[in-house]
C-alpha positions as CSV (number, residue, x, y, z in Angstrom):
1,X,11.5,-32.7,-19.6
2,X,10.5,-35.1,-22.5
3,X,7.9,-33.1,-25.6
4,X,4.5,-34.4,-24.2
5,X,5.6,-32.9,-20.5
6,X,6.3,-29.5,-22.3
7,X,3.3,-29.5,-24.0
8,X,1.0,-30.4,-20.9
9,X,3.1,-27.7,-18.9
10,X,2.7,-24.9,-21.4
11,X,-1.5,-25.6,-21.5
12,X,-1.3,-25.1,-17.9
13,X,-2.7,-21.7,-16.0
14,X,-2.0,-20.1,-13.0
15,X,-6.2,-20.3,-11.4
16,X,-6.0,-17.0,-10.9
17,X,-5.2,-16.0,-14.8
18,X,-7.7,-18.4,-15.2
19,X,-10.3,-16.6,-13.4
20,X,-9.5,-13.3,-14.6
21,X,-9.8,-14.6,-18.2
22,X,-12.7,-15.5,-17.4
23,X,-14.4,-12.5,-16.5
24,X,-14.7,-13.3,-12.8
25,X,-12.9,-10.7,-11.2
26,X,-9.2,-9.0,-11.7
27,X,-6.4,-11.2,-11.2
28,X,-5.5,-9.6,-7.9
29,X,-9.3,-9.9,-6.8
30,X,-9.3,-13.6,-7.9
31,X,-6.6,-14.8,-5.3
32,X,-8.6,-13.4,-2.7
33,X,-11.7,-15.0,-3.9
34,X,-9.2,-18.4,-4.1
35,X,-8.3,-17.7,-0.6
36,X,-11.6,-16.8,0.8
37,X,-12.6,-20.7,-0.6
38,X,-15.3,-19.8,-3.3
39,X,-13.2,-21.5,-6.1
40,X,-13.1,-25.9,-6.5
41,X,-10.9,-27.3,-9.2
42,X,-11.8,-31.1,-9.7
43,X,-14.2,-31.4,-6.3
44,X,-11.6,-29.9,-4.0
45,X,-10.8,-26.6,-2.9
46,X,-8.3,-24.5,-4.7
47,X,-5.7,-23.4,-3.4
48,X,-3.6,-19.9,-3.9
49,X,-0.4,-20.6,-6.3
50,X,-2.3,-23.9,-8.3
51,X,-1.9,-23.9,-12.3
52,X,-5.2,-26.0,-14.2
53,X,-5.8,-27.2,-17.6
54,X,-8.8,-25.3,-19.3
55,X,-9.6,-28.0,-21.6
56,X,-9.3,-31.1,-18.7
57,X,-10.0,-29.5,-15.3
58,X,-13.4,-28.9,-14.1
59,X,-13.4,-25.1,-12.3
60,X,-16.2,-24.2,-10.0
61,X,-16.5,-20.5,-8.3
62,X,-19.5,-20.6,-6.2
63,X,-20.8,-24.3,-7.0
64,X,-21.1,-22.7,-11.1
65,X,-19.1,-24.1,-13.8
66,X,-16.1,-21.1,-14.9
67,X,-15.8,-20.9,-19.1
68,X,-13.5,-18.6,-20.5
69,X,-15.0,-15.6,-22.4
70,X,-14.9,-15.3,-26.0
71,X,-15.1,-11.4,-26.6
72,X,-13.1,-9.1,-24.6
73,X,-14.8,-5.8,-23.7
74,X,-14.0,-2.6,-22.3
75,X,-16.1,-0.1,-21.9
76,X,-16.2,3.2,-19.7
77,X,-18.6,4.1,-17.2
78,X,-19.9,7.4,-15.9
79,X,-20.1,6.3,-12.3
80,X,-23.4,8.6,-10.3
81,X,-22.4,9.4,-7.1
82,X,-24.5,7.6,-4.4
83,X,-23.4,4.1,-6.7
84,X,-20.5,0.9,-5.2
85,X,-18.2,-0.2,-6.7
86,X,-19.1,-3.5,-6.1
87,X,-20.4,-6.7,-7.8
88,X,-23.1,-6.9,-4.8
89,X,-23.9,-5.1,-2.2
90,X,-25.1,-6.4,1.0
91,X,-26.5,-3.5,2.8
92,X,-28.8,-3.2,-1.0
93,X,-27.3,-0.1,-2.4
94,X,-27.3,0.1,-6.1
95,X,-24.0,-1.1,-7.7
96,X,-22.2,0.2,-11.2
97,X,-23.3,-3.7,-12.3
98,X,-27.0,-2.3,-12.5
99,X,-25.4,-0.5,-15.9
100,X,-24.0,-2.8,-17.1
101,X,-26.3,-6.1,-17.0
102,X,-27.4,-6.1,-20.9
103,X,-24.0,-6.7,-21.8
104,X,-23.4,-10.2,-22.8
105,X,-20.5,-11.1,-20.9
106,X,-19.7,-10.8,-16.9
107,X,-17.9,-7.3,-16.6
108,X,-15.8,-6.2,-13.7
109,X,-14.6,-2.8,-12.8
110,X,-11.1,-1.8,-12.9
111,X,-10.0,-0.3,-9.3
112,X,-13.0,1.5,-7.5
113,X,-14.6,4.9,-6.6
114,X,-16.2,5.4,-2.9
115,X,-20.3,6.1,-2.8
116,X,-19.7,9.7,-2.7
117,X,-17.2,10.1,-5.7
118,X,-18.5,10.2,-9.4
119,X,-16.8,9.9,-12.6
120,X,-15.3,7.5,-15.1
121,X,-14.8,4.2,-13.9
122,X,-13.5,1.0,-16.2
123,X,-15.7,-2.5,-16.8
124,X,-14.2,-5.0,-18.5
125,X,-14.1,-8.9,-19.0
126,X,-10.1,-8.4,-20.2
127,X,-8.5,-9.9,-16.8
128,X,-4.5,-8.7,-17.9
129,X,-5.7,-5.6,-18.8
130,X,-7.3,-4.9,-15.2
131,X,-4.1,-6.7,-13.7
132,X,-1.8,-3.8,-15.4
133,X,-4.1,-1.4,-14.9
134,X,-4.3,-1.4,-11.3
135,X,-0.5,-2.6,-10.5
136,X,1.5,-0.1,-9.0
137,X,4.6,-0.9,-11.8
138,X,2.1,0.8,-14.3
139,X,1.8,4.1,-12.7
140,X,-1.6,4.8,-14.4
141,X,-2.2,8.0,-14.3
142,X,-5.4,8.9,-13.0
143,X,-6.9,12.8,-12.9
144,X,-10.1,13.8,-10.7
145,X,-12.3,17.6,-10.5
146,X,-12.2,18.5,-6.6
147,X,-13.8,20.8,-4.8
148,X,-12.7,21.6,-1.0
149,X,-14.0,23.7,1.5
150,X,-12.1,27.4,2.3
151,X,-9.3,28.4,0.2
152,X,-6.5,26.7,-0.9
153,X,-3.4,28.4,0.2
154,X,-0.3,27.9,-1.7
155,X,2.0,26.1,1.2
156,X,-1.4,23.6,1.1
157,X,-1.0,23.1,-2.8
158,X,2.6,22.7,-2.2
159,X,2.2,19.9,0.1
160,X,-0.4,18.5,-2.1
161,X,2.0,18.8,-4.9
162,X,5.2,17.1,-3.4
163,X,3.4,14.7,-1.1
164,X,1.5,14.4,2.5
165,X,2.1,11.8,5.1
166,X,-1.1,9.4,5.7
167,X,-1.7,6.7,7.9
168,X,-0.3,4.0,5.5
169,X,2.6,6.3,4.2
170,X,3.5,9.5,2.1
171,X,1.8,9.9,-0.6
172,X,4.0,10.3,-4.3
173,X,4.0,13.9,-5.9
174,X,0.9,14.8,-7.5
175,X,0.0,17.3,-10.2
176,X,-2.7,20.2,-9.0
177,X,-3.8,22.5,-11.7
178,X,-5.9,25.2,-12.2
179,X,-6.7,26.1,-8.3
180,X,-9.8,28.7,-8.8
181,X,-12.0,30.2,-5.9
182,X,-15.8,29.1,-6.2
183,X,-18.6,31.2,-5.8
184,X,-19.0,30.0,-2.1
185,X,-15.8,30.7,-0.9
186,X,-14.4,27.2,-1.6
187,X,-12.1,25.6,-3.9
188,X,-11.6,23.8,-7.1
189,X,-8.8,22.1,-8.6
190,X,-7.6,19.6,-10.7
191,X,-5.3,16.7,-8.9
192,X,-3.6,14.1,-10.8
193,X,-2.3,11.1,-9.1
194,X,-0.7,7.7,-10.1
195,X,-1.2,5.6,-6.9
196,X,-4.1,4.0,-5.8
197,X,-4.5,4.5,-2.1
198,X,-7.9,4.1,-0.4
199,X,-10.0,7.4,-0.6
200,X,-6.4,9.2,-1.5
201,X,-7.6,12.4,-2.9
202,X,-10.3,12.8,0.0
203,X,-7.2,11.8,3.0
204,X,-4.7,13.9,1.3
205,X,-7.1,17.5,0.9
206,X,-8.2,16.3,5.0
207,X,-4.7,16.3,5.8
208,X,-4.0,20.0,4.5
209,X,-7.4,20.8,6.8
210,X,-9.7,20.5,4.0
211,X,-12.9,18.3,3.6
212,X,-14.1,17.1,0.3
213,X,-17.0,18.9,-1.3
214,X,-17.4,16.9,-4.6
215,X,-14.9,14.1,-6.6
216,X,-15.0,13.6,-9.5
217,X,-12.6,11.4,-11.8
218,X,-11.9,13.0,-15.2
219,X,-9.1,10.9,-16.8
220,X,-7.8,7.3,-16.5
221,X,-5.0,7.1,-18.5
222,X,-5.5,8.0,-22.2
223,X,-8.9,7.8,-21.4
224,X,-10.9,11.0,-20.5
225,X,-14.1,10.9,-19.5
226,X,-15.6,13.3,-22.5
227,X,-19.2,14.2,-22.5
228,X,-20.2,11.1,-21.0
229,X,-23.3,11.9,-18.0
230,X,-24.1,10.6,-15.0
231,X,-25.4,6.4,-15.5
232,X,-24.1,6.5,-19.4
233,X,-21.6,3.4,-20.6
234,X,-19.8,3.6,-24.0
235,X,-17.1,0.9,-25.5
236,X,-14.0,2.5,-26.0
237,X,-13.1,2.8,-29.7
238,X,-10.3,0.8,-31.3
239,X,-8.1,3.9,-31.0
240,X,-8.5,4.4,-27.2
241,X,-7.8,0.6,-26.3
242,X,-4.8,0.9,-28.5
243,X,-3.5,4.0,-26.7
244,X,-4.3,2.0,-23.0
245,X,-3.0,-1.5,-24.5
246,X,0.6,0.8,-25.2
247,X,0.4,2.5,-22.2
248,X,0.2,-0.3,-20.1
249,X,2.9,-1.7,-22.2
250,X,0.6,-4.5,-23.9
């Protein structure tokens, strides 16, 4: 490969980096908007795997021109229950974008909480970050507030604890601390997983017979979700993306 080939390969991006850089969506979200055919590179139709030039190629998503974003930003979002996780929404409910729309810069969020669950949930604009922090080779840590129905018994937290077979597989050992009684005659506890299964905390409590009462994520990471209420967004502080940037090995 002669110098002027090197240098046109090594401008090149995968679309999907592309996108994600972007602030469309995360990487892994991009391919599937590729796939779906929302994204055009020069007229025609993208196509899952393509590299483009940024500075040659003209990239469409949606019939709108895609630019690169010129400030990263993170920030963390007290999710209310009742809210999607979602960019739209067709049935009308209100999104976590609703927070987040006086930001200059098109913000994503990083993995997702269902309508009923509440708690700290990531926005960002920083497409590698979101790819790391929702691969599985990361193991991100992730820690939620639960509260069951009935007691607890220990065989239950045991299974909890070492892991409980689901419809799309056993679940990896978790960490369950401080198991308390409420004043109803439920249960609280802290779970702390590292996988990202659909509605995992809810599916693994219904398949030790218990039904979710309230969800609530607590900790992402480093990241914890403070004193941070219900509808609130703050940037993380250079300290915090540090901490995330080494955990995810960046």
């Amino acid at each position: 490969m002669n110098e002027e080939h090197k240098k046109d390969a090594n401008m090149l991006l995968r679309l999907q980096k592309y996108l994600a850089e972007s602030g469309i969506a995360s990487r892994r979200a991009s391919e599937e908007l590729i796939t779906a055919g929302r994204v055009q590179v020069n007229g025609e139709t993208a196509t899952l795997g393509m590299s483009v030039d940024p500075d040659t190629d003209v990239i469409l998503f949606d019939g709108k021109p895609v630019k690169q974003e010129e400030e990263l930003i993170t920030l963390m979002l007290y999710k209310p229950k009742g809210v999607v996780s979602t960019s739209d929404d067709p049935q009308g409910r209100k999104t976590v974008q609703e927070y987040v729309k006086d930001i200059p810069a098109r913000l994503y969020n990083v993995g997702r909480l269902d309508i009923n669950s509440e708690g700290l949930l990531l926005m960002t604009n920083d497409g590698e970050l979101a790819h790391r922090m929702t691969h599985p080779k990361f193991s991100v840590e992730k820690t939620y507030y639960a509260i069951c129905d009935g007691k607890l018994l220990p065989s239950e937290i045991a299974s909890l604890v070492n892991g409980v077979q689901l419809e799309d597989g056993m679940t990896a050992p978790a960490k369950v601390l401080h198991v308390r009684p409420t004043k109803t005659g439920d249960t609280s506890l802290l779970i702390t997983i590292h996988e990202g299964k659909n509605r995992q905390i809810r599916r693994m409590l219904e398949a030790v017979g218990h039904r979710t009462l309230r969800l609530k994520r607590e900790r992402f990471g480093p990241l914890s979700l403070g004193e941070l209420k219900p509808g609130e967004t703050r940037r993380l502080t250079p300290d915090e993306m540090r901490s995330l940037r080494h955990a995810l090995g960046l």
